[in-house]
N, C-alpha and C positions, 0 to 999 in steps of 0.2 A: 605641539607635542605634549604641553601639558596637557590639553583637555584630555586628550587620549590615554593620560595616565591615570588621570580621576575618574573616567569614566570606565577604564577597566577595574581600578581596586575598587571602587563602586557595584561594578556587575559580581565584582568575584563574593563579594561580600552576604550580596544578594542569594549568590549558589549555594555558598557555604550556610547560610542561613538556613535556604531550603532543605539541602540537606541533612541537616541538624535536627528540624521539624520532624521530618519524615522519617528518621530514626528514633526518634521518641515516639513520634506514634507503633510507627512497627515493634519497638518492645512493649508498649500497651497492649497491642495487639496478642503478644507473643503472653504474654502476663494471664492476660483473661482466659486465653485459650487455653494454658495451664491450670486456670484454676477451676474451669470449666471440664475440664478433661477430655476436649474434645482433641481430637484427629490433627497433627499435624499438619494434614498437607491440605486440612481446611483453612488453615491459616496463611494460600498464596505460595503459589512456586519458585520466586523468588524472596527469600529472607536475607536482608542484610546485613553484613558481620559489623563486628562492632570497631571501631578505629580507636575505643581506649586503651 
C-alpha cells in the first residue's frame, strides 16, 4: 500500500508540474500576442484561466 502512495503523490506532482508549465507558457503566449496586436483568437480557442 505504500508503494501505491508514493507512486500517486509522485504522478500527482508530475501533473501539477505540467500544468504549471503550460500556464506559463500560455500567458507568454497571451503577453506577445498583446503586444503584437494581434487577433485574439489567433492566440488558440482554448485559453486557460488563471488559478491565482
Amino acid at each position: 500500500m505504500r508503494f501505491n502512495s508514493i507512486a500517486y503523490h509522485q504522478q500527482a506532482q508530475t501533473v501539477h508540474a505540467r500544468f504549471e508549465r503550460s500556464g506559463r507558457a500560455w500567458a507568454g503566449l497571451a503577453e506577445f500576442a498583446a503586444a503584437e496586436q494581434l487577433d485574439p483568437r489567433s492566440c488558440g480557442s482554448t485559453t486557460p484561466t488563471s488559478t491565482e
